[in-house]
DOZA-765265 format. One record per residue (C-alpha): residue number from 0; residue in three letters; x, y, z. Coordinates in steps of 0.001 Angstrom, whole numbers. Example, Ala and Ser with C-alpha at 12.3 -4.5 7.8 and 13.67 -1.06 7.14 Angstrom:
// residues 2
+-----+-----+---------+---------+---------+
:   i :  aa :      px :      py :      pz :
+-----+-----+---------+---------+---------+
:   0 : ala :   12300 :   -4500 :    7800 :
:   1 : ser :   13670 :   -1060 :    7140 :
+-----+-----+---------+---------+---------+
END
This chain:
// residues 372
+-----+-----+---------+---------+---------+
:   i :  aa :      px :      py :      pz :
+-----+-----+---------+---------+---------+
:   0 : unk :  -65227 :  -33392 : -104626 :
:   1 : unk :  -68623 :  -34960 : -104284 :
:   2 : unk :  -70007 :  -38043 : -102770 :
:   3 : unk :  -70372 :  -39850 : -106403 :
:   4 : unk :  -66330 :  -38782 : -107066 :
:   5 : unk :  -64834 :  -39810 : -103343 :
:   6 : unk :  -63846 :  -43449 : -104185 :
:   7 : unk :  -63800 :  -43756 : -100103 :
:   8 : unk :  -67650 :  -42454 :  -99949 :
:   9 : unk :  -68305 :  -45362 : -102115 :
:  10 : unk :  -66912 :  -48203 : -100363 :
:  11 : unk :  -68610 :  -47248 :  -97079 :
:  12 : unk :  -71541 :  -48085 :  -98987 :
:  13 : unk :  -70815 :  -51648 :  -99832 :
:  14 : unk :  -69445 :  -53128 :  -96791 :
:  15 : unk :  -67597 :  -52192 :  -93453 :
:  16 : unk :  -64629 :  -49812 :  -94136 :
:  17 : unk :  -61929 :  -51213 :  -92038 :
:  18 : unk :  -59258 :  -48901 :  -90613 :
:  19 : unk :  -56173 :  -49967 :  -88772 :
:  20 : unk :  -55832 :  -46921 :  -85895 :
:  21 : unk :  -51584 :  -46671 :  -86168 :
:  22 : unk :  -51656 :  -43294 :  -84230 :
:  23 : unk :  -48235 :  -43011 :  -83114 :
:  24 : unk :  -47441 :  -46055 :  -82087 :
:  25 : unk :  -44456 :  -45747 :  -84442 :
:  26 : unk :  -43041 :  -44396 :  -81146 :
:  27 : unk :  -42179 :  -46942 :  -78949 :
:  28 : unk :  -39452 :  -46492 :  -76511 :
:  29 : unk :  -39353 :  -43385 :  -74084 :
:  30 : unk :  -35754 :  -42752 :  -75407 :
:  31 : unk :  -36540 :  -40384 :  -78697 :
:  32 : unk :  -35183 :  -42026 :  -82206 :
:  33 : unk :  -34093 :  -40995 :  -85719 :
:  34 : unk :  -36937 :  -39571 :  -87838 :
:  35 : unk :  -35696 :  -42868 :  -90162 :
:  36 : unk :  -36542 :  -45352 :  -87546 :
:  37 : unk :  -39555 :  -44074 :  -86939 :
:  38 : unk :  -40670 :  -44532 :  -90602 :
:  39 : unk :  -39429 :  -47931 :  -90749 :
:  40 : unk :  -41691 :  -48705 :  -87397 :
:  41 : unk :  -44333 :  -47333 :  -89023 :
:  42 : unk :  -43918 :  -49101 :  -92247 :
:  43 : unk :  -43788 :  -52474 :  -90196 :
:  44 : unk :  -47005 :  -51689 :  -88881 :
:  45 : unk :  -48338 :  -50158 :  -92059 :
:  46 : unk :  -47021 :  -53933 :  -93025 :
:  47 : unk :  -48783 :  -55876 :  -90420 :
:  48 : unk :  -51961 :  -54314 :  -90507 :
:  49 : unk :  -52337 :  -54773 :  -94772 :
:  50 : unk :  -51525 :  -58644 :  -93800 :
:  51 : unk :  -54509 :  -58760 :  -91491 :
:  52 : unk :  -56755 :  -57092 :  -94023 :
:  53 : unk :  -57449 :  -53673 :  -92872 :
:  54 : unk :  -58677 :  -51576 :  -95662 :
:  55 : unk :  -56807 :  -48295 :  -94603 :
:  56 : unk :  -54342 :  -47043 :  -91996 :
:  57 : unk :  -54482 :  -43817 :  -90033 :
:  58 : unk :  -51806 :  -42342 :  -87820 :
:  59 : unk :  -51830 :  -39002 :  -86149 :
:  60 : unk :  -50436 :  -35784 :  -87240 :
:  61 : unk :  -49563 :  -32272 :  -84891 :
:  62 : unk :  -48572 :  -29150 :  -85248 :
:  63 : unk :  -47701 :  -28202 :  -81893 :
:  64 : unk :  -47804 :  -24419 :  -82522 :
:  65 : unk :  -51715 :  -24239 :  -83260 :
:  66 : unk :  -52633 :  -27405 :  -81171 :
:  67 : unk :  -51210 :  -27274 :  -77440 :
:  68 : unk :  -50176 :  -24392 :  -75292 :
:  69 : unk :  -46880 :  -24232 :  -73950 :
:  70 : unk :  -48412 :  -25136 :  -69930 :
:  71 : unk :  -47094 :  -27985 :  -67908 :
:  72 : unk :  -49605 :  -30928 :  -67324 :
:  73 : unk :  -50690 :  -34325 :  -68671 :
:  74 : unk :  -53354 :  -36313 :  -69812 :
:  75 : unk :  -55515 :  -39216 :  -68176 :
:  76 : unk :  -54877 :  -42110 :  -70181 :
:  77 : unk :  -50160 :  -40900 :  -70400 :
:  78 : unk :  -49556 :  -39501 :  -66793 :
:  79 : unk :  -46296 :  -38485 :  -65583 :
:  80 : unk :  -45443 :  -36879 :  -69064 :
:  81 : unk :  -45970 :  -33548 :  -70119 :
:  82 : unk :  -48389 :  -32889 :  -72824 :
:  83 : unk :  -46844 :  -30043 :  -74561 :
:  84 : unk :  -43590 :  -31833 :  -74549 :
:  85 : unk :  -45464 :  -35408 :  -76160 :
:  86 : unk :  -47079 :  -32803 :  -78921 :
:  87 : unk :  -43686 :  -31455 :  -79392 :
:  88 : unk :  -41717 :  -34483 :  -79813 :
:  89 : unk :  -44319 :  -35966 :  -82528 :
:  90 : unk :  -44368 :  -32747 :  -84385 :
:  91 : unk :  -40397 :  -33075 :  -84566 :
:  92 : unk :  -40507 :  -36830 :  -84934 :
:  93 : unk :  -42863 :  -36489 :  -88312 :
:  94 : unk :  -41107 :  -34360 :  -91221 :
:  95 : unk :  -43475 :  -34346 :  -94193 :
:  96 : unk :  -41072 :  -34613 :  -96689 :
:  97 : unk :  -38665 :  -37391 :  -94786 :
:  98 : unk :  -41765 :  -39367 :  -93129 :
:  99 : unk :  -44980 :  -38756 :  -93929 :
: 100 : unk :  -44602 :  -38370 :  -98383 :
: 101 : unk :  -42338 :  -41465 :  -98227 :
: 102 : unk :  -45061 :  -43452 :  -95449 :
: 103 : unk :  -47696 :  -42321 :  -98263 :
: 104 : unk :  -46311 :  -43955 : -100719 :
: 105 : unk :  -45099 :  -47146 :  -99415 :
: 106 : unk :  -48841 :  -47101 :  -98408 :
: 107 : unk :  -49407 :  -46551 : -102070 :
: 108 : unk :  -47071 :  -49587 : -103110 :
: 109 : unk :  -49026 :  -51822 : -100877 :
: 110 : unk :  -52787 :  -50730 : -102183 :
: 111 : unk :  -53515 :  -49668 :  -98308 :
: 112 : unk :  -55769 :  -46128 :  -97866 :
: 113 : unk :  -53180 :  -44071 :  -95944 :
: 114 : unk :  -54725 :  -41375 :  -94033 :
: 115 : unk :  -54254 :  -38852 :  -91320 :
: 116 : unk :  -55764 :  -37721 :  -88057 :
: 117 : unk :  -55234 :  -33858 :  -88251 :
: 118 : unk :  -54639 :  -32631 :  -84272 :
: 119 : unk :  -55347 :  -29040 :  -85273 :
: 120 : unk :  -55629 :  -26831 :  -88247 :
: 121 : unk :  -51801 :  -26456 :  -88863 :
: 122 : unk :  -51578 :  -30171 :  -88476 :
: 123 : unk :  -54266 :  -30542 :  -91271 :
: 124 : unk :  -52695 :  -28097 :  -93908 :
: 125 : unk :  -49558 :  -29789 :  -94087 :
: 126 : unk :  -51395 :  -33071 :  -94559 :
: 127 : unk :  -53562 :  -31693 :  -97281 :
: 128 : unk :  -50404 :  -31351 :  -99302 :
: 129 : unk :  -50939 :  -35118 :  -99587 :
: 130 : unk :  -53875 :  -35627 : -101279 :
: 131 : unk :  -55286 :  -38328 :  -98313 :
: 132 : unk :  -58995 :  -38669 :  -99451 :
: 133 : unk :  -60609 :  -38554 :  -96205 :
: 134 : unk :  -59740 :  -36752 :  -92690 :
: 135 : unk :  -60558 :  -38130 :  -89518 :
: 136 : unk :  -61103 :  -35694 :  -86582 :
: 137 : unk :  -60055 :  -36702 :  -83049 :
: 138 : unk :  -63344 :  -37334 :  -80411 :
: 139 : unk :  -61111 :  -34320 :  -78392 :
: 140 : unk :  -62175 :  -31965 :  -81336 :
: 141 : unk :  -65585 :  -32353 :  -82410 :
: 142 : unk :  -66125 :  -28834 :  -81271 :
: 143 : unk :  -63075 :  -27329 :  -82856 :
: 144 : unk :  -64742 :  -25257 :  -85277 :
: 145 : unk :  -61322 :  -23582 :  -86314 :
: 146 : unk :  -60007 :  -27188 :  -88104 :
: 147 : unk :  -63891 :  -28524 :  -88996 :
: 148 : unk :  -64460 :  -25389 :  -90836 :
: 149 : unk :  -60985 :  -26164 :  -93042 :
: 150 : unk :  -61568 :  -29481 :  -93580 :
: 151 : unk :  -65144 :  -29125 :  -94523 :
: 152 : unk :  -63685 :  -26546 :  -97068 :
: 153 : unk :  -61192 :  -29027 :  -98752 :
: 154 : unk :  -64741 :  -31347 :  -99714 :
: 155 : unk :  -63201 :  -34819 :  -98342 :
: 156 : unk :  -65559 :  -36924 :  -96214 :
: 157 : unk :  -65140 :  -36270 :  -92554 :
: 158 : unk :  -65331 :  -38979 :  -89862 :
: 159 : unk :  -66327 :  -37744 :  -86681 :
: 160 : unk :  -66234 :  -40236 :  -83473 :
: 161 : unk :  -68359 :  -38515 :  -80546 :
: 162 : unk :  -66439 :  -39878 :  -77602 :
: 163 : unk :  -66055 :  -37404 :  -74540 :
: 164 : unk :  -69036 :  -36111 :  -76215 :
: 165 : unk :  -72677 :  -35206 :  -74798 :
: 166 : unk :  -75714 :  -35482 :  -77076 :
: 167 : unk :  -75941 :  -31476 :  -76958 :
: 168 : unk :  -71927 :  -31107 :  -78522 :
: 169 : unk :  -72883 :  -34092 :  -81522 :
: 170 : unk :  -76036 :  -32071 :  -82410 :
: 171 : unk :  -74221 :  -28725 :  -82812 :
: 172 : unk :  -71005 :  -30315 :  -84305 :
: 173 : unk :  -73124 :  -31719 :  -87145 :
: 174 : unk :  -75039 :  -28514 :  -87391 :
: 175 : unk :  -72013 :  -27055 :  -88263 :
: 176 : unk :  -71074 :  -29421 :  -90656 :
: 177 : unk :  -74160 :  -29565 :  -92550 :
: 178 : unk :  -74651 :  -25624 :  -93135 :
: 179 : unk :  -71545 :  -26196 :  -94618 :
: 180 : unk :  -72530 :  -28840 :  -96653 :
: 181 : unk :  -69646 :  -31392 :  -95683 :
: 182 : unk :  -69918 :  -35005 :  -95828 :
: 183 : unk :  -69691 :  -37158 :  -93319 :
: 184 : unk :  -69646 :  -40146 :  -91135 :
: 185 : unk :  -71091 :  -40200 :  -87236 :
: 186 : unk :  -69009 :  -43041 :  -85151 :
: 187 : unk :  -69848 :  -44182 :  -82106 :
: 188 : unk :  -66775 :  -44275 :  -79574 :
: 189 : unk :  -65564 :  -44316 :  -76100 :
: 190 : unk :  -63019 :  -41958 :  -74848 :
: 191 : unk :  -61449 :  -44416 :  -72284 :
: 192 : unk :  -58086 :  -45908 :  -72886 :
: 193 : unk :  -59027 :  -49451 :  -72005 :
: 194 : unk :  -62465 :  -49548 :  -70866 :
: 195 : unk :  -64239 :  -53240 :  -70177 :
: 196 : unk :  -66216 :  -54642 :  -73153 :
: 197 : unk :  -69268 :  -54233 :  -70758 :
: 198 : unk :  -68961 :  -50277 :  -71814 :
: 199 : unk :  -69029 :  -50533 :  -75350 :
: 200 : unk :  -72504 :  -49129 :  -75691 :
: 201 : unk :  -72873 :  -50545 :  -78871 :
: 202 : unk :  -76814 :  -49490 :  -78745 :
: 203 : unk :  -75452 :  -45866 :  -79138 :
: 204 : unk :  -75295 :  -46746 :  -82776 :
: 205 : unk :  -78971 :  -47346 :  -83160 :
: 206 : unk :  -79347 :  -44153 :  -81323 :
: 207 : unk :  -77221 :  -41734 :  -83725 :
: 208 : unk :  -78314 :  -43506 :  -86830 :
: 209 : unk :  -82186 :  -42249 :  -85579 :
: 210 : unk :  -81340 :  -39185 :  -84671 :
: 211 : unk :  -79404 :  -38524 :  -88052 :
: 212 : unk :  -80816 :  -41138 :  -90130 :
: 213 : unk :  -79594 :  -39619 :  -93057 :
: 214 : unk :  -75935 :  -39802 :  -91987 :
: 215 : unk :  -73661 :  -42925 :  -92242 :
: 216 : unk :  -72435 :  -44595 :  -88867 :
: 217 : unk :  -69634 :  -45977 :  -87481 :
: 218 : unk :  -67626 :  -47533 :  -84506 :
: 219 : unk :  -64424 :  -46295 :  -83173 :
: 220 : unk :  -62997 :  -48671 :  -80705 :
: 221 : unk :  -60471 :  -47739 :  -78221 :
: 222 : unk :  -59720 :  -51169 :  -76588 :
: 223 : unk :  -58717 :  -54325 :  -77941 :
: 224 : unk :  -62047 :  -56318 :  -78025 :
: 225 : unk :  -62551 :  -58225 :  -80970 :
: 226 : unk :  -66579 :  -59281 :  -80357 :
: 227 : unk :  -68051 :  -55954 :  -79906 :
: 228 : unk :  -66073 :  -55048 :  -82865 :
: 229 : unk :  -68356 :  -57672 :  -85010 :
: 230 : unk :  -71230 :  -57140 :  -83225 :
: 231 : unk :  -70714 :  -53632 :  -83949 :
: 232 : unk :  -70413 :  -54617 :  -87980 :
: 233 : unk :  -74126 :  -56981 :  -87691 :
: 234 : unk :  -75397 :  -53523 :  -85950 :
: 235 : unk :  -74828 :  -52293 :  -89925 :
: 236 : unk :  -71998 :  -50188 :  -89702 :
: 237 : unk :  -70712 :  -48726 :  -92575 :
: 238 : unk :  -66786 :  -47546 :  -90639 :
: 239 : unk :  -65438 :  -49592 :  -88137 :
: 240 : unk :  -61358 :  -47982 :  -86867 :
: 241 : unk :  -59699 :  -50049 :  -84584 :
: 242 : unk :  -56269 :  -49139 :  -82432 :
: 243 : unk :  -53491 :  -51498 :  -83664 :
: 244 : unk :  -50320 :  -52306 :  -82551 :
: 245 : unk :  -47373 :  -54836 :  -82696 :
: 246 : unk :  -46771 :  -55383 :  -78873 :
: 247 : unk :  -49238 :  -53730 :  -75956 :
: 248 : unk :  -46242 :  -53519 :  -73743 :
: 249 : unk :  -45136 :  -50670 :  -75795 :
: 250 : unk :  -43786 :  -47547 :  -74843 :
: 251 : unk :  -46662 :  -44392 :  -75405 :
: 252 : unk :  -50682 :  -44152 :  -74581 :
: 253 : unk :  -52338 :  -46051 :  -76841 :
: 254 : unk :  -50418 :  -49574 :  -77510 :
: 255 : unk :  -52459 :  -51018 :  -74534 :
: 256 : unk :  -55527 :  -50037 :  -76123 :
: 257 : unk :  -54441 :  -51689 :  -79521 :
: 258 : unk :  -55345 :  -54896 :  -81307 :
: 259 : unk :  -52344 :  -56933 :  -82013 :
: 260 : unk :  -52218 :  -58576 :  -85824 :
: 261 : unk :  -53929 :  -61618 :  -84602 :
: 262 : unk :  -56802 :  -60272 :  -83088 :
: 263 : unk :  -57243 :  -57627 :  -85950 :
: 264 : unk :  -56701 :  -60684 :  -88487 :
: 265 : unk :  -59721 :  -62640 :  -86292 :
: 266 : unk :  -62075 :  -59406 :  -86225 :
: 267 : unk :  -61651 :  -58944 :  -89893 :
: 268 : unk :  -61976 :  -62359 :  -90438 :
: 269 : unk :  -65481 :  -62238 :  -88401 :
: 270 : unk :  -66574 :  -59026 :  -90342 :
: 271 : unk :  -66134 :  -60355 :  -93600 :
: 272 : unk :  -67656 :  -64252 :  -92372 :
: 273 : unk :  -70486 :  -61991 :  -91432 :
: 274 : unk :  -70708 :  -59574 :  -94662 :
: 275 : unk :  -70785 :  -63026 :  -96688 :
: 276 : unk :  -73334 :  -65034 :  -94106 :
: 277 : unk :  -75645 :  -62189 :  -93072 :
: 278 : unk :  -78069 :  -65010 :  -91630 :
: 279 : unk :  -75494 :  -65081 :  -88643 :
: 280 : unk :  -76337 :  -61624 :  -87562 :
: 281 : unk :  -79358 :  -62376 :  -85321 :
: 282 : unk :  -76849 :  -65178 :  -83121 :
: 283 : unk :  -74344 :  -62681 :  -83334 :
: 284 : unk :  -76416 :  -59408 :  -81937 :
: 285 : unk :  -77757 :  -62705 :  -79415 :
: 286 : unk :  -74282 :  -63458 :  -78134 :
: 287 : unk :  -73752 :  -59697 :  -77784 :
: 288 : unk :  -75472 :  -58704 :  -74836 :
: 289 : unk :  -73317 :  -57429 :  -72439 :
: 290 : unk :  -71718 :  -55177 :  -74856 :
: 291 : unk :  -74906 :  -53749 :  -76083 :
: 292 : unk :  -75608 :  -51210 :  -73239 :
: 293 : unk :  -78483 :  -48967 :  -73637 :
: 294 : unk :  -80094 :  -46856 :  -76653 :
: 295 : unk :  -78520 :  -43557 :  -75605 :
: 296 : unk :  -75885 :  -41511 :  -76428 :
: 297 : unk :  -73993 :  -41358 :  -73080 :
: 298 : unk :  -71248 :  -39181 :  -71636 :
: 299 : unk :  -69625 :  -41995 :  -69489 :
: 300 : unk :  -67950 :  -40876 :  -66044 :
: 301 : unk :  -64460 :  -41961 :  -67047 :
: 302 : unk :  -64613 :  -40043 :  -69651 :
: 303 : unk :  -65717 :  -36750 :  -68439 :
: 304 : unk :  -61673 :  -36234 :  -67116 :
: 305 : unk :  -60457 :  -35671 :  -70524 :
: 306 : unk :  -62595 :  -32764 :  -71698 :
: 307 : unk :  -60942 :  -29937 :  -69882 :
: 308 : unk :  -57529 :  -30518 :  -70909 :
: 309 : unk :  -58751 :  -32255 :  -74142 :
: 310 : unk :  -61062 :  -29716 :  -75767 :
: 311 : unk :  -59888 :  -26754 :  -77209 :
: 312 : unk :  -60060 :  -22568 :  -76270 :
: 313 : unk :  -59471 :  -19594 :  -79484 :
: 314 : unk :  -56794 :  -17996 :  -79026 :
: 315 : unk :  -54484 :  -15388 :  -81218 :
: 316 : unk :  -53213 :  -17309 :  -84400 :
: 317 : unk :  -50681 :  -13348 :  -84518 :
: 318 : unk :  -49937 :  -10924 :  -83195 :
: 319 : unk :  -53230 :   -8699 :  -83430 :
: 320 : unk :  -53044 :   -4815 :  -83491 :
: 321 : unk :  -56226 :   -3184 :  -81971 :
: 322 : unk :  -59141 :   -2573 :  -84415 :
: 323 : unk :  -58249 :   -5783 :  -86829 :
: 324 : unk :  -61160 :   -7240 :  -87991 :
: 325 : unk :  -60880 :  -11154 :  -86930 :
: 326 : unk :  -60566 :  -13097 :  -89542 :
: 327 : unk :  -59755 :  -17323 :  -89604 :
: 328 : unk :  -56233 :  -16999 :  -90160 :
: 329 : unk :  -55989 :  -14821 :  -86919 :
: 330 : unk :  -57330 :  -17715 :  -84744 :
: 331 : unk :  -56022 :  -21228 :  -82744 :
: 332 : unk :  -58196 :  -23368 :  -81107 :
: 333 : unk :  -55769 :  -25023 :  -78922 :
: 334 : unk :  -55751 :  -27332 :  -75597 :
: 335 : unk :  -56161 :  -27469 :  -72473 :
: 336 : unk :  -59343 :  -24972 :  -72272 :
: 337 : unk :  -59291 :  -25468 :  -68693 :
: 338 : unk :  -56132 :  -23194 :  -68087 :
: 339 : unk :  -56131 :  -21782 :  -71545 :
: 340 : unk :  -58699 :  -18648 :  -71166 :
: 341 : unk :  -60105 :  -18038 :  -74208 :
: 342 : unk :  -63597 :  -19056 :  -75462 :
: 343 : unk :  -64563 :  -22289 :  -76847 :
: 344 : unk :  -63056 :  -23575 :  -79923 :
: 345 : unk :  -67155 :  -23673 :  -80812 :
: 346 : unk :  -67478 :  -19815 :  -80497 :
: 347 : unk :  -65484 :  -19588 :  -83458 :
: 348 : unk :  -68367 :  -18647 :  -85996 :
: 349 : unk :  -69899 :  -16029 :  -84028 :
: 350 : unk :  -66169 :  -14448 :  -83174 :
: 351 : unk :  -65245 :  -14029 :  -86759 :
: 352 : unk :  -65601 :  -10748 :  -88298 :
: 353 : unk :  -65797 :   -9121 :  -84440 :
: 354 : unk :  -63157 :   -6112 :  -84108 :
: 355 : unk :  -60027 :   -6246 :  -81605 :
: 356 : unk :  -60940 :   -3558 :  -79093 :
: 357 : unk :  -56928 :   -3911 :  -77558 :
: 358 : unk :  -53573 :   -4845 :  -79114 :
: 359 : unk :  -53625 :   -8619 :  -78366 :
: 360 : unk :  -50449 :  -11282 :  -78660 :
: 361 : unk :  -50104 :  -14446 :  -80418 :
: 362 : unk :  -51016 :  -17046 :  -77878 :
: 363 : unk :  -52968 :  -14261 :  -75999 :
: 364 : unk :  -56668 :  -15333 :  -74304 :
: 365 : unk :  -59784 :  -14728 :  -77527 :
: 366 : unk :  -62503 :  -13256 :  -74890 :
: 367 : unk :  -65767 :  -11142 :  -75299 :
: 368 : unk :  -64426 :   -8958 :  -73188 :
: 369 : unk :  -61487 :   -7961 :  -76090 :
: 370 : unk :  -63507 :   -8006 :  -78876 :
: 371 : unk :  -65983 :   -5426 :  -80575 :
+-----+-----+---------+---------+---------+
END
């Protein structure tokens, strides 16, 4: 697939590409429910979001086996509940053939872009038996070469959100990508789970689009803040994704990050006034100020408590017999690197083709100090 073929590449060109952020807030009670009611949640919000006029929906799809190590501990923005057990139950919760084909298609029925946020390489095969057209990586695994070199290989455009991220990890995440020629989209986000509108940064998107001025950039929002969101579309945009939800008093993470339908309904609304009135953008980018920030990709301090548990270590995909030459399929790159062991999911080029100097395990530590 090329750029002039991806009917998704296209649009971005034309005006903001609007994506309702489901995630998994089809879950929504701590009590765990019939693979059936989840799909019906998620078709009400599939629903909901449509009525508001979001041009696509994404949700969230694991694999638990080649995403998150079997270790006791939790995350940040979901304390007091096991990560490894959360992975688990969404894996379970999320059949393809009795949720995700029949979600597809009621997607289908409604003219909404259904796509997929693939949490690790496993995650992303199965979702490739879909046919989404695009694949949106998780800010947790810009560096996970194992599932960027896959999805680069399938030729659907890639959008890549650089929360939790330094300058340094965006520059070598899109050197990867471009030596292997993958399209693209850079978005700006913010790997809190609310943080004040003061935060947004939204100068970060002048940054990225001069430092890569010949990629297309977005916003990724992950609070419920419906003016930087439009300020963010008269900074010229071409992707805005947005967290959405049908009550923030939800069980899970992310409904109190989430837009309800009338606040997604008023951004898009504000979007599309602005698309059609473009003279507004100066009093817009005016009223904007506190949001605005500085002209600097930033790694922000309440973010910087995510990336051990939240970025990724290789580790044996089988069970490897000494003097196997390491190939892809013989590799995860799965969390938390900080008790994981292994080397960074971003060693994974330079690892490849490297001999097994002792018998390793599946789930077994991927170290120089094992390898040929």
């Amino acid at each position: 697939m090329t750029a002039s073929t991806n009917p998704i590449w296209e649009r971005i060109k034309s005006r903001v590409f609007i994506v309702a952020e489901i995630g998994k807030n089809f879950i929504q009670t701590e009590a765990e429910q019939p693979v059936e009611v989840y799909l019906e949640r998620a078709k009400e919000l599939v629903a909901a979001a449509h009525a508001a006029g979001a041009d696509a929906v994404k949700f969230q799809t694991h694999e638990v086996e080649d995403e998150v190590l079997n270790i006791e501990f939790d995350s940040p923005h979901f304390k007091g509940k096991n990560r490894y057990a959360w992975v688990k139950r969404n894996t379970e919760a999320t059949p393809i053939e009795t949720f995700w084909r029949p979600l597809k298609a009621y997607c289908d029925e409604l003219g909404v872009v259904f796509f997929s946020t693939p949490m690790s390489r496993g995650a992303a095969r199965k979702l490739q038996q879909l046919g989404q057209p695009v694949w949106k990586v998780a800010s947790s695994d810009i560096l996970d070469f194992v599932l960027l070199d896959y999805l680069a290989s399938t030729g659907k455009p890639i959008f890549l959100p650089t929360g939790m991220s330094t300058l340094e990890d965006v520059d070598r995440s899109v050197a990867f990508l471009r030596e292997k020629k993958a399209m693209f989209v850079l978005m700006h986000a913010i790997s809190t789970y609310p943080y004040p509108p003061e935060q947004s940064n939204l100068r970060t998107i002048y940054a990225l689009r001069s430092r890569y001025p010949d990629v297309p950039v977005g916003f990724s929002q992950n609070s419920p803040w419906v003016e930087p969101a439009i300020a963010a579309a008269a900074m010229g945009i071409s992707l805005l994704e947005q967290h959405f939800t049908l009550d923030r008093n939800l069980f899970g993470p992310d409904h109190k990050v989430s837009m309800v339908p009338e606040e997604m309904s008023r951004m898009i609304i504000g979007i599309r006034e602005l698309e059609s009135h473009p003279e507004k953008r100066d009093e817009i980018l005016a009223a904007a100020g506190p949001y605005l920030g500085t002209e600097e990709k930033i790694l922000q301090e309440s973010e910087q408590a995510f990336r051990p548990l939240f970025r990724k270590s290789l580790m044996a995909g089988a069970d490897i017999p000494a003097g196997t030459v390491i190939t892809a399929d013989l590799l995860y790159a799965m969390r938390p690197q900080q008790f994981a062991g292994g080397l960074p999911s971003e060693e994974y080029p330079n690892v490849l083709g490297k001999t097994a100097k002792i018998d390793l395990k599946k789930f077994d530590p991927v170290t120089w100090e094992v390898l040929a």
